[in-house]
N, CA, C and O atoms as CSV, one atom per row, in Angstrom:
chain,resi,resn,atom,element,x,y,z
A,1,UNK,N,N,0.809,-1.195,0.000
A,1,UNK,CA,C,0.000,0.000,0.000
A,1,UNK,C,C,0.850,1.255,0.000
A,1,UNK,O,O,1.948,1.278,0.556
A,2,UNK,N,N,0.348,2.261,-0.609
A,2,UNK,CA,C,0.587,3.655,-0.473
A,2,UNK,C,C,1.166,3.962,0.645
A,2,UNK,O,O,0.638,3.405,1.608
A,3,UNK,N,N,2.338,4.854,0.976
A,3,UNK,CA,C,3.006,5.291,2.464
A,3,UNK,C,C,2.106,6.961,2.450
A,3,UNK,O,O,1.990,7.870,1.628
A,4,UNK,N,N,1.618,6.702,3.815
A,4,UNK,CA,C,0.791,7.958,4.246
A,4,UNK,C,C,1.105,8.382,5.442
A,4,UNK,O,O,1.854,7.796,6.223
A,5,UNK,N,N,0.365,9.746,5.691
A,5,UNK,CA,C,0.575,10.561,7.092
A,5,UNK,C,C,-0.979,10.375,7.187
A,5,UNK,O,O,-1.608,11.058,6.378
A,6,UNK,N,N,-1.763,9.527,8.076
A,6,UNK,CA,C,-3.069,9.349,8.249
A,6,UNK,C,C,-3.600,10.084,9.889
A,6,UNK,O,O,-2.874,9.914,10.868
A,7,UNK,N,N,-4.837,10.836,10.001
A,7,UNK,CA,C,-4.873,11.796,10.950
A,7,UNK,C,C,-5.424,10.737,12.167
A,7,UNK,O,O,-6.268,9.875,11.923
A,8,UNK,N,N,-4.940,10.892,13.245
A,8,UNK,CA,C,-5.668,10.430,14.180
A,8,UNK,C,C,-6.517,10.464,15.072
A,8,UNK,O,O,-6.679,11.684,15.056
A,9,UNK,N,N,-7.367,10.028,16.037
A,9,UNK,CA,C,-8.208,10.788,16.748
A,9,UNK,C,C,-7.826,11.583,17.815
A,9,UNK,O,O,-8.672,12.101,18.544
A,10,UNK,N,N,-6.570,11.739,17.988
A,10,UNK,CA,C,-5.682,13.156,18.683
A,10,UNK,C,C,-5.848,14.131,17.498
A,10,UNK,O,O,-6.565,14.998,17.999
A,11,UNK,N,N,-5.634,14.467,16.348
A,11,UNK,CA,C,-5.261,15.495,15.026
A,11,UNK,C,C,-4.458,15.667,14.579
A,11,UNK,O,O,-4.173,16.456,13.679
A,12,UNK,N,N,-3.555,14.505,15.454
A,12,UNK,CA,C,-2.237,14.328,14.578
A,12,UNK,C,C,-2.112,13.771,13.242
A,12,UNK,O,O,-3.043,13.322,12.574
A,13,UNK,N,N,-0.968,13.831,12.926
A,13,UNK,CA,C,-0.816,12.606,11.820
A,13,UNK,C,C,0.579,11.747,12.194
A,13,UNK,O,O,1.549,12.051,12.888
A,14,UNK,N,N,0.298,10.714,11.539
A,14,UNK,CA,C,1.029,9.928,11.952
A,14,UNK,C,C,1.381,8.876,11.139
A,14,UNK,O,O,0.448,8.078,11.047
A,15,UNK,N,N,2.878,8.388,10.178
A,15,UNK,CA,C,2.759,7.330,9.291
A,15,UNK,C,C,2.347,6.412,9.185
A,15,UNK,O,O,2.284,5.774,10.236
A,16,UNK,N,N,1.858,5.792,8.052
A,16,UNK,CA,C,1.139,4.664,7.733
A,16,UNK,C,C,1.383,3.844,6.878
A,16,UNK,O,O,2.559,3.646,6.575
A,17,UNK,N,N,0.499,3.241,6.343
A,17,UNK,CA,C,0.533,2.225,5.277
A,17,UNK,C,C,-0.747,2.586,4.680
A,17,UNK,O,O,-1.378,3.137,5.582
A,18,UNK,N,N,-1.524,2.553,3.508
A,18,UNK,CA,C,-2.738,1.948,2.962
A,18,UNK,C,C,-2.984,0.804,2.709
A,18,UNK,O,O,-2.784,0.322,1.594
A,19,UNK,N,N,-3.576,0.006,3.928
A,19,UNK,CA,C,-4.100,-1.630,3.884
A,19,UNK,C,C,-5.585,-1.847,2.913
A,19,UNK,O,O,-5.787,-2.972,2.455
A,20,UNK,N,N,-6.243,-1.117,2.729
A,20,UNK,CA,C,-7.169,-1.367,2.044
A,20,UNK,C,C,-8.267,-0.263,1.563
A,20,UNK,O,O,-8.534,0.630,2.367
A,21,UNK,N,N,-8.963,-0.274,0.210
A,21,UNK,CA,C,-9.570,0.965,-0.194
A,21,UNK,C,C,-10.666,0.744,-0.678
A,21,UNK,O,O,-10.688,0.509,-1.886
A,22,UNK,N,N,-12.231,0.739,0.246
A,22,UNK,CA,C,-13.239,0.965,-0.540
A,22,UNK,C,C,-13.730,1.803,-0.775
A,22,UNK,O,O,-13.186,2.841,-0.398
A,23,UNK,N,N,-15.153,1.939,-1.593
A,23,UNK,CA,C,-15.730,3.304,-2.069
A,23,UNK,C,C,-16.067,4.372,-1.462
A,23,UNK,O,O,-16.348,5.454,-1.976
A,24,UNK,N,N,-16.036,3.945,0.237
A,24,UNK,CA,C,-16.500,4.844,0.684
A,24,UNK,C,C,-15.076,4.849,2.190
A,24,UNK,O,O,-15.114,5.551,3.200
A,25,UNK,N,N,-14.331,4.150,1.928
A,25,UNK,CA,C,-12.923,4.076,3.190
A,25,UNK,C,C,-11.862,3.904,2.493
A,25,UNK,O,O,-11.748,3.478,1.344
A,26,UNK,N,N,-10.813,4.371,3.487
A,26,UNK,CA,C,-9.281,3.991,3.634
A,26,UNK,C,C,-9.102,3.695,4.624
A,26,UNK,O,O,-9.143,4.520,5.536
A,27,UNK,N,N,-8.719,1.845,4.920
A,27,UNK,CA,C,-8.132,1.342,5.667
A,27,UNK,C,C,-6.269,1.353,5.451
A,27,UNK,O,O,-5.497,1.043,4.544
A,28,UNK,N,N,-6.123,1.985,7.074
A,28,UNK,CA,C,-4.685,2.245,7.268
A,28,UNK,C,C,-4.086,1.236,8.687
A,28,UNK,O,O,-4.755,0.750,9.598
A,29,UNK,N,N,-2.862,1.177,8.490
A,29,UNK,CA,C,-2.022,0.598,9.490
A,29,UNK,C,C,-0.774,1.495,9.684
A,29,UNK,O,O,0.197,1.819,9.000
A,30,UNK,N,N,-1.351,1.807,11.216
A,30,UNK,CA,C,0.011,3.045,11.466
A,30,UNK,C,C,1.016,2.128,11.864
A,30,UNK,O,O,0.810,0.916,11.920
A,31,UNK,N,N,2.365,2.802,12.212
A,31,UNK,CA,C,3.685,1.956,11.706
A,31,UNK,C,C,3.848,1.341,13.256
A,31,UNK,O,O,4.587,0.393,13.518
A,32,UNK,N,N,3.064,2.018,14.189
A,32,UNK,CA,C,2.615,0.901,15.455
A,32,UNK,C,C,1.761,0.017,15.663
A,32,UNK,O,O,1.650,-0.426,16.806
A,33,UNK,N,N,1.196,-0.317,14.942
A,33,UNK,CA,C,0.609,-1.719,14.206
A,33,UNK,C,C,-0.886,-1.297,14.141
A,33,UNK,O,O,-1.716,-1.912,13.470
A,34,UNK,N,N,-1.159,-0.215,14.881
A,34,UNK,CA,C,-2.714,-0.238,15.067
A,34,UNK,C,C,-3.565,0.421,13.306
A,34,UNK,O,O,-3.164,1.060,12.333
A,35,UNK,N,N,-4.877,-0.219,13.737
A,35,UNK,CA,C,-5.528,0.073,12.479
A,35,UNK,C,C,-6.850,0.882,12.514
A,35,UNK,O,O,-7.696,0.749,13.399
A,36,UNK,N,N,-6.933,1.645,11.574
A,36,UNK,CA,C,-7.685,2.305,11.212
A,36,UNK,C,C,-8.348,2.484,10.114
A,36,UNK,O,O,-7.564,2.503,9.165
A,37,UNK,N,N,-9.855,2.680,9.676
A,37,UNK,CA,C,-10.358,2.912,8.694
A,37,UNK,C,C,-10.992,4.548,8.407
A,37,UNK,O,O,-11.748,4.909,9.309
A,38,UNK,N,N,-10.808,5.469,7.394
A,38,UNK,CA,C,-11.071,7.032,7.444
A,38,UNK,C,C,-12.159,6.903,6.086
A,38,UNK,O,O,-12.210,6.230,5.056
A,39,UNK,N,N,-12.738,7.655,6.550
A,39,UNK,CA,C,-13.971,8.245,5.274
A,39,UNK,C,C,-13.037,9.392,4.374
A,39,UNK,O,O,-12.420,10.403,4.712
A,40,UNK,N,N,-13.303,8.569,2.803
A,40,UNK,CA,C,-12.757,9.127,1.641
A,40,UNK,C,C,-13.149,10.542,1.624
A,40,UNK,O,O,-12.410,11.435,1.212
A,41,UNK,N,N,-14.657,10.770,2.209
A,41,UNK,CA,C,-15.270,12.325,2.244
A,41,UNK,C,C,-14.328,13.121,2.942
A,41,UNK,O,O,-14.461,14.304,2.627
A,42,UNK,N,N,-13.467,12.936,3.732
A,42,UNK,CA,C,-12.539,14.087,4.972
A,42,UNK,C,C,-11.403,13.914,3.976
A,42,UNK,O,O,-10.891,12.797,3.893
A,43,UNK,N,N,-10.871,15.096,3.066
A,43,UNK,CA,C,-9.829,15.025,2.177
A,43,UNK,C,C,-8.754,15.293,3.028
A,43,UNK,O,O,-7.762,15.523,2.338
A,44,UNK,N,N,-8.509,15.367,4.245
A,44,UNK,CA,C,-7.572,16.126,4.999
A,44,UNK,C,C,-7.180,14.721,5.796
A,44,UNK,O,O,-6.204,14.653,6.544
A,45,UNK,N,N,-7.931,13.789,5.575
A,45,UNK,CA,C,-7.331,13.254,6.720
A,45,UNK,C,C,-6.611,11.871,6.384
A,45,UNK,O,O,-6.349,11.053,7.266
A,46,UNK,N,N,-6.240,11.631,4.706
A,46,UNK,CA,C,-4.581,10.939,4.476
A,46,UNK,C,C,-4.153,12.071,3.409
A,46,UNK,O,O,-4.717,12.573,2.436
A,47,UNK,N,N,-2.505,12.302,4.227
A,47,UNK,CA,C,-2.261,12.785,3.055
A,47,UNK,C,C,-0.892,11.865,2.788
A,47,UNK,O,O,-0.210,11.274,3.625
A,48,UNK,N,N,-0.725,11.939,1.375
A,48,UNK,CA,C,0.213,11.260,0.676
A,48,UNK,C,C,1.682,11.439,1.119
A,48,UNK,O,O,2.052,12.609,1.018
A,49,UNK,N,N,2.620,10.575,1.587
A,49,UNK,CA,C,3.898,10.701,2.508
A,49,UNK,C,C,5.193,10.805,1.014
A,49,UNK,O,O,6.109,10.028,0.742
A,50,UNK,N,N,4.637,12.403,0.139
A,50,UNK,CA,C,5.674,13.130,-0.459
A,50,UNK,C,C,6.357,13.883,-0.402
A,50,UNK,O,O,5.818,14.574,0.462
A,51,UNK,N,N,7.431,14.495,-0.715
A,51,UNK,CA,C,8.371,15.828,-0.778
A,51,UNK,C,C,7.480,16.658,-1.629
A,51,UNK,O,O,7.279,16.533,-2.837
A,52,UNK,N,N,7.151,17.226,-1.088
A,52,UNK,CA,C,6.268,18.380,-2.183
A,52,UNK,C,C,7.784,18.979,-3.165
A,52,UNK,O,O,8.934,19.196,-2.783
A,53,UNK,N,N,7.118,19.103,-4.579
A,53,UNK,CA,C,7.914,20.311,-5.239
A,53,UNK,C,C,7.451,21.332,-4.626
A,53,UNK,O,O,6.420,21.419,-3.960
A,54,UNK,N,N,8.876,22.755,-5.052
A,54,UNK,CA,C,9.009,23.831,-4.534
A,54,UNK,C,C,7.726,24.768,-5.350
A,54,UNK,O,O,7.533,25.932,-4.996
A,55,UNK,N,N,7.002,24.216,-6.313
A,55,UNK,CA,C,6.029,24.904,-7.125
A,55,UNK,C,C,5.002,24.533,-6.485
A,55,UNK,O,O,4.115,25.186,-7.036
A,56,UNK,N,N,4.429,23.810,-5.541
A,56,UNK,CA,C,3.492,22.906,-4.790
A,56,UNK,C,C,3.183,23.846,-3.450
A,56,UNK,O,O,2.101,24.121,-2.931
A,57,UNK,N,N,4.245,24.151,-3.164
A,57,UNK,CA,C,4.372,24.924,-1.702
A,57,UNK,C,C,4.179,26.512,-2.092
A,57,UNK,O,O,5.107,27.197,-2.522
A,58,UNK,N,N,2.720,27.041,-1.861
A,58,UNK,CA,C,2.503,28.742,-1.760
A,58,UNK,C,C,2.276,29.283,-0.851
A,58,UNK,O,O,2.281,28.585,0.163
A,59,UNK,N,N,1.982,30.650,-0.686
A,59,UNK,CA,C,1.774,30.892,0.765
A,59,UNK,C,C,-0.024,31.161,0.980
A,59,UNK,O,O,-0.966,31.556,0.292
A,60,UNK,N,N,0.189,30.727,2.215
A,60,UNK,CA,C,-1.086,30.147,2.889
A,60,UNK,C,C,-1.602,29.030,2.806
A,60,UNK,O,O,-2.639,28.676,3.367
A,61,UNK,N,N,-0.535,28.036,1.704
A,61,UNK,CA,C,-1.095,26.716,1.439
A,61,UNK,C,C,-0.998,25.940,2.781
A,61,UNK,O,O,-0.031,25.869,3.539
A,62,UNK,N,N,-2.276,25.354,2.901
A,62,UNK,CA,C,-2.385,23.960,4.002
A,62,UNK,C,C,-1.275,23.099,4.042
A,62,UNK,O,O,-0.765,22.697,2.996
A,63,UNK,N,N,-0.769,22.714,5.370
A,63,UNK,CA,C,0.422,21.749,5.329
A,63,UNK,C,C,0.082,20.980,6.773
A,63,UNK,O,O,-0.625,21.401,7.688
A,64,UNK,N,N,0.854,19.648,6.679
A,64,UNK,CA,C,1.321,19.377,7.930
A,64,UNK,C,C,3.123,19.615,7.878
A,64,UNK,O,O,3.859,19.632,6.891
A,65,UNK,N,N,3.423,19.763,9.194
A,65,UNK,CA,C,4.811,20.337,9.401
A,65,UNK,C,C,5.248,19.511,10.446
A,65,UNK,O,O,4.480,19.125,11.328
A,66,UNK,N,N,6.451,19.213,10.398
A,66,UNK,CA,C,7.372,18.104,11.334
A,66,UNK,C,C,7.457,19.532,12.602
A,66,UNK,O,O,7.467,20.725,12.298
A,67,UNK,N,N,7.514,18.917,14.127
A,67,UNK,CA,C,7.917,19.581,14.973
A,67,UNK,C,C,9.167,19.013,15.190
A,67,UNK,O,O,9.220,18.257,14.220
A,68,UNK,N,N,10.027,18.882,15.689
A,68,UNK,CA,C,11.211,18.415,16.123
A,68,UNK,C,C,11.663,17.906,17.506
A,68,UNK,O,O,12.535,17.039,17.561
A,69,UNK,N,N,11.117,18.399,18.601
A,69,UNK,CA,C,10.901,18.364,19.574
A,69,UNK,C,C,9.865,17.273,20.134
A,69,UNK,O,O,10.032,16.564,21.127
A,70,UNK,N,N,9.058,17.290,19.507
A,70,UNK,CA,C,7.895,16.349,19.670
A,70,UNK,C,C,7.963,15.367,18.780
A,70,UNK,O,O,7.116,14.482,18.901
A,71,UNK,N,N,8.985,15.247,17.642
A,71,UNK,CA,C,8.521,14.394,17.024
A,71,UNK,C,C,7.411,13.694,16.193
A,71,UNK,O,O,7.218,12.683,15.517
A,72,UNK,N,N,6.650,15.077,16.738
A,72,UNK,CA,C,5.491,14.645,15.456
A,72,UNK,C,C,5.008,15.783,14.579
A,72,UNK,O,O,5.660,16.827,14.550
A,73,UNK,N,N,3.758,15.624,13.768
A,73,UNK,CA,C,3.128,16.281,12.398
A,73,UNK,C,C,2.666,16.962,12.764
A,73,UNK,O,O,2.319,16.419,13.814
A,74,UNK,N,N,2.039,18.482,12.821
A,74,UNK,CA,C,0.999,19.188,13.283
A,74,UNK,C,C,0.456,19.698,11.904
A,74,UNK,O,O,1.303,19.871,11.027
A,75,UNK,N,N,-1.142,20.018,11.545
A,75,UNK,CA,C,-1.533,20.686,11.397
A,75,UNK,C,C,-1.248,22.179,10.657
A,75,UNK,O,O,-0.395,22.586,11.446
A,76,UNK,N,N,-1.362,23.032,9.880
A,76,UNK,CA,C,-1.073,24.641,9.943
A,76,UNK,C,C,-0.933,24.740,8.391
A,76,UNK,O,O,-1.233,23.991,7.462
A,77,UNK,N,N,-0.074,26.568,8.541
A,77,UNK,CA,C,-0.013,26.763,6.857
A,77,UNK,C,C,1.053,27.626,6.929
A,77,UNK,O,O,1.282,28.404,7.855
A,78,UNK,N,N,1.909,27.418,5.605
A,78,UNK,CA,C,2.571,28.188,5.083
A,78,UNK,C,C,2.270,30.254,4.736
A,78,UNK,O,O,1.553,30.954,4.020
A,79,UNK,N,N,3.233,30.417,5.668
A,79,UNK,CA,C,2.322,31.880,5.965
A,79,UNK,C,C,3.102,32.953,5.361
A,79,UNK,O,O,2.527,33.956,4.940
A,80,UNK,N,N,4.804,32.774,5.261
A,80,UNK,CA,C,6.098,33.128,4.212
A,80,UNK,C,C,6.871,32.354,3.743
A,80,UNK,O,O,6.605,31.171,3.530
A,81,UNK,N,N,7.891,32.871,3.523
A,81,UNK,CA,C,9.038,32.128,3.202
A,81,UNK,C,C,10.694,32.722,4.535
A,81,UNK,O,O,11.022,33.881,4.283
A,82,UNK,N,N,10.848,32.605,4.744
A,82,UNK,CA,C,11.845,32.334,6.069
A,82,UNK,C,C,12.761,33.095,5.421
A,82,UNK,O,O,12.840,32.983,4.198
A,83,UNK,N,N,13.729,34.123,6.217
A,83,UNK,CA,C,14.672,34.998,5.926
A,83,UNK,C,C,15.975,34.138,4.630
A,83,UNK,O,O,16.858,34.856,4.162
A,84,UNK,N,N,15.918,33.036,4.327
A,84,UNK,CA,C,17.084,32.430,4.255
A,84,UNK,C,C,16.776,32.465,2.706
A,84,UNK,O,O,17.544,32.686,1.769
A,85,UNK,N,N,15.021,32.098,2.719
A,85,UNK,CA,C,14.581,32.079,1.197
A,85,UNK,C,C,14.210,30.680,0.887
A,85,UNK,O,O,13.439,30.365,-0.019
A,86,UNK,N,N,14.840,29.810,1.738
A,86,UNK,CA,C,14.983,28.189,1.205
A,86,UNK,C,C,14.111,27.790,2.313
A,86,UNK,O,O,13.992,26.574,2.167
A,87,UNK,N,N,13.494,28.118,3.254
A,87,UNK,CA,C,12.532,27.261,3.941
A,87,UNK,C,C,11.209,28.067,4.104
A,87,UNK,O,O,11.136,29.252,3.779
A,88,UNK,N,N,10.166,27.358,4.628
A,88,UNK,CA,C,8.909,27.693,4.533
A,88,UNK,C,C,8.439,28.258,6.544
A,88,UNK,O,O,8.511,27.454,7.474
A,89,UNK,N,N,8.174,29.175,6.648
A,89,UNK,CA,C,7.618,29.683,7.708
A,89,UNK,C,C,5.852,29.360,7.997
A,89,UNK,O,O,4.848,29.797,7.435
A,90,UNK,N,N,6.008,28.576,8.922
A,90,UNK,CA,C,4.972,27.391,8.999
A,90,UNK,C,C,4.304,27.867,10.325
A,90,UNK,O,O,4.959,27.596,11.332
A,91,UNK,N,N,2.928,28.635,10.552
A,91,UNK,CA,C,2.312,28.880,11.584
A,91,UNK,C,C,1.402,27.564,11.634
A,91,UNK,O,O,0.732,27.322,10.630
A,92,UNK,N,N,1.334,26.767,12.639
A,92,UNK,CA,C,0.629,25.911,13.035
A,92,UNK,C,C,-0.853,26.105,14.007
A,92,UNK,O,O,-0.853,26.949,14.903
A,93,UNK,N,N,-1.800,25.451,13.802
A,93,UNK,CA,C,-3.006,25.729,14.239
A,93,UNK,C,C,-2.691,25.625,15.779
A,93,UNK,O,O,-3.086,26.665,16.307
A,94,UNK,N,N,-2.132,24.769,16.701
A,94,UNK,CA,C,-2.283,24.981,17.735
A,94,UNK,C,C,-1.174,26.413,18.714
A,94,UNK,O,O,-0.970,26.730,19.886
A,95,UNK,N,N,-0.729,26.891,17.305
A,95,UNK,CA,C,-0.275,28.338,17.961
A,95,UNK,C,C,1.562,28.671,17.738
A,95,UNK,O,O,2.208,29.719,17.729
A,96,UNK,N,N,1.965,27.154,17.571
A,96,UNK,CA,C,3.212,27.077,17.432
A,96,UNK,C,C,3.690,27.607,15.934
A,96,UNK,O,O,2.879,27.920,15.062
A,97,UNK,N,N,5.313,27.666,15.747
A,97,UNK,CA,C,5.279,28.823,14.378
A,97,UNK,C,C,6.746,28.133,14.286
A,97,UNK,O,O,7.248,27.759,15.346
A,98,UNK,N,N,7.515,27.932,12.974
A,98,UNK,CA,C,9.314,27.360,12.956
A,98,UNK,C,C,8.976,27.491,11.468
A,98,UNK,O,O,7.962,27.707,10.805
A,99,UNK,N,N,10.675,27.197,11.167
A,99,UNK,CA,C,11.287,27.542,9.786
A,99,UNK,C,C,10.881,25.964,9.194
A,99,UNK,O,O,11.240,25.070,9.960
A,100,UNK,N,N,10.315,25.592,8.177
A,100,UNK,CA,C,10.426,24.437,7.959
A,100,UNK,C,C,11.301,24.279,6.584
A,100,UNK,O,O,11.146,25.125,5.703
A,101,UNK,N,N,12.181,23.242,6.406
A,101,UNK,CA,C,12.859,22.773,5.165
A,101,UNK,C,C,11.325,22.491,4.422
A,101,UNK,O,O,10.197,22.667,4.881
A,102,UNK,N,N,11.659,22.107,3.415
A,102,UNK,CA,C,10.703,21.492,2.445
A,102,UNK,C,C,10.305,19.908,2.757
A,102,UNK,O,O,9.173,19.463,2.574
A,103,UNK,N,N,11.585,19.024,3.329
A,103,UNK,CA,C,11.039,17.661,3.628
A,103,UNK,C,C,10.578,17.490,4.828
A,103,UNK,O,O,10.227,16.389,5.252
A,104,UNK,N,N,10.538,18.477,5.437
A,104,UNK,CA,C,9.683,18.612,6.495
A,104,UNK,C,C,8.350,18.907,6.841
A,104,UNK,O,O,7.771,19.025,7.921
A,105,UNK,N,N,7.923,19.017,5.392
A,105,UNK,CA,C,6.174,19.751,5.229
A,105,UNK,C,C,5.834,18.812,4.154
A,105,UNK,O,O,6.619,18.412,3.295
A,106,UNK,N,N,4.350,18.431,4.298
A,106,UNK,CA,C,3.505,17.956,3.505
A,106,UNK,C,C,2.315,18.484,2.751
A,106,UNK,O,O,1.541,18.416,3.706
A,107,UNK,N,N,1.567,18.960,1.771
A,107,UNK,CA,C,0.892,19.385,1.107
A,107,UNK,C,C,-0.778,18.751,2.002
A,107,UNK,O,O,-1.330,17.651,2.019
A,108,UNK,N,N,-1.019,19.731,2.466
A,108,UNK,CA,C,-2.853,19.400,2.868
A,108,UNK,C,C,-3.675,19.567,1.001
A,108,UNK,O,O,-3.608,20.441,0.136
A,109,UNK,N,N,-4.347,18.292,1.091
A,109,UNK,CA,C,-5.492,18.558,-0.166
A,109,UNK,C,C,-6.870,19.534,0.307
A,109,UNK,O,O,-7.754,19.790,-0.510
């Protein structure tokens, strides 16, 4: 299956697998074995575990963003571009804000 960042019932995301796809689900297996099935209707809640191109990434576009500290995905959006030019300035919904590289952010649909 497809490698994904699938949302959980915290709002995280968290890697996966795609174990199975019907018309109306995506069954996932996060990489701690547990499983889950998501309604195809919530476009937000697999997103595809790519490097976005640099043409992909605009500002205000929806993302999830690596924290570093925590180790995990949050939520948020691309709000500039970071003094340096090469990373993305990533305000996150629960308030938090960092420079992100590019393989550090994922494209929200």
């Amino acid at each position: 299956g497809a490698r994904v960042f699938a949302r959980w019932t915290n709002g995280l995301y968290y890697r996966s697998f795609v174990s199975e796809s019907t018309s109306s689900s995506v069954a996932v297996t996060y990489d701690d074995g547990v499983k889950a099935a998501l309604s195809k209707n919530d476009k937000a809640a697999i997103i595809l575990d790519k490097i976005p191109e640099e043409d992909q990434v605009k500002i205000d576009q929806k993302v999830i963003g690596y924290w570093p500290s925590d180790g995990e995905y949050y939520l948020g959006y691309i709000s500039q571009l970071c003094d340096d030019g090469s990373k993305y300035f990533t305000k996150f919904d629960d308030g938090g804000e960092r420079c992100e590289a590019i393989y550090e952010i994922r494209t929200v649909p």
